[in-house]
C-alpha positions as CSV (number, residue, x, y, z in Angstrom):
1,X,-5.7,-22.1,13.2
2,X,-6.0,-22.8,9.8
3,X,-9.3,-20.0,9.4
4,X,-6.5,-17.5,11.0
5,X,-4.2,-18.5,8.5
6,X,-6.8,-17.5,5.7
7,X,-7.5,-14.6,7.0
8,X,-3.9,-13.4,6.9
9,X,-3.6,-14.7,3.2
10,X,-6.3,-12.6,2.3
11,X,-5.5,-9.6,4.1
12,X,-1.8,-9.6,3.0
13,X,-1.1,-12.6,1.0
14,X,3.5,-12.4,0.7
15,X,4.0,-13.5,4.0
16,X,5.2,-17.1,5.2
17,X,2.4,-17.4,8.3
18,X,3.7,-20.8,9.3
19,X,6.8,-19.4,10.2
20,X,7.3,-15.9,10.2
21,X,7.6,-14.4,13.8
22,X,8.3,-10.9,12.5
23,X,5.3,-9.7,10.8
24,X,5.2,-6.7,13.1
25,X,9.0,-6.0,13.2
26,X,10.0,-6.4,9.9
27,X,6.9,-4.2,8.6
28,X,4.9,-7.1,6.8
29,X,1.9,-6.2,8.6
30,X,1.2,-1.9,8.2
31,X,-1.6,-0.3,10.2
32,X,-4.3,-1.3,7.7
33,X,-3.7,-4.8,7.9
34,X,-3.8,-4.7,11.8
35,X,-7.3,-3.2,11.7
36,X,-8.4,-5.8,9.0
37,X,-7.1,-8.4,10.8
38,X,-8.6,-7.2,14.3
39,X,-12.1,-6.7,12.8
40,X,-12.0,-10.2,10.9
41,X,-10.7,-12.6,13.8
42,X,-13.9,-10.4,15.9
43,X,-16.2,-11.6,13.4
44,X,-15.0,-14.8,13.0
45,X,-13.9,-16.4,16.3
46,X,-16.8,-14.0,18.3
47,X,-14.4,-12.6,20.7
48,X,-13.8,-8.4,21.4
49,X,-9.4,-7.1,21.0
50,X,-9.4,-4.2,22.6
51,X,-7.0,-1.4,22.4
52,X,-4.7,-2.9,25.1
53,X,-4.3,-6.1,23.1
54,X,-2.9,-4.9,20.1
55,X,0.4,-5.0,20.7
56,X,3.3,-6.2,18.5
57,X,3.8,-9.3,20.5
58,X,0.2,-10.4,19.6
59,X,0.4,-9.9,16.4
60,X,4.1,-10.8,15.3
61,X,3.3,-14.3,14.4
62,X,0.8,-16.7,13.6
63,X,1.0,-18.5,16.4
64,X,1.0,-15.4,18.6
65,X,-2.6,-14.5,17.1
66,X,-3.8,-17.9,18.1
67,X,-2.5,-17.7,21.8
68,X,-4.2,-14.2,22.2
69,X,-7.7,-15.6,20.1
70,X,-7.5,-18.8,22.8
71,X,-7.2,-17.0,25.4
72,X,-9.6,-14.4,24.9
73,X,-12.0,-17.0,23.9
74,X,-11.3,-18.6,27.6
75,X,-12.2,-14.9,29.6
């Protein structure tokens, strides 16, 4: 978790990723980030988001990442 959490601060560093769970809704996160953040966490944690996993309630929150990184790390 905490890699994730470096990832985000790089990407887009004025967000509170321990506990924001609006990144999505309230705009923190734009288009651009989304696809930075998709292609790092695919180079970093070796697993493949495809189009039907980025959703907002994947990427809304920290923690929300993490659950959708574990679990495509389990298929």
């Amino acid at each position: 978790m905490d890699k994730l959490i470096e990832i985000l601060e790089e990407i887009c560093p004025d967000a509170d990723y321990e506990t924001c769970e609006t990144l999505i809704d309230d705009g923190i996160l734009d288009s651009f980030a989304i696809l930075s953040i998709v292609s790092e966490i695919q180079d970093e944690f070796d697993v493949t988001i495809t189009p039907a996993e980025i959703i907002p309630e994947n990427f809304n929150s920290a923690g929300a990442l993490w659950s959708m990184i574990e679990r495509l790390k389990e298929a």
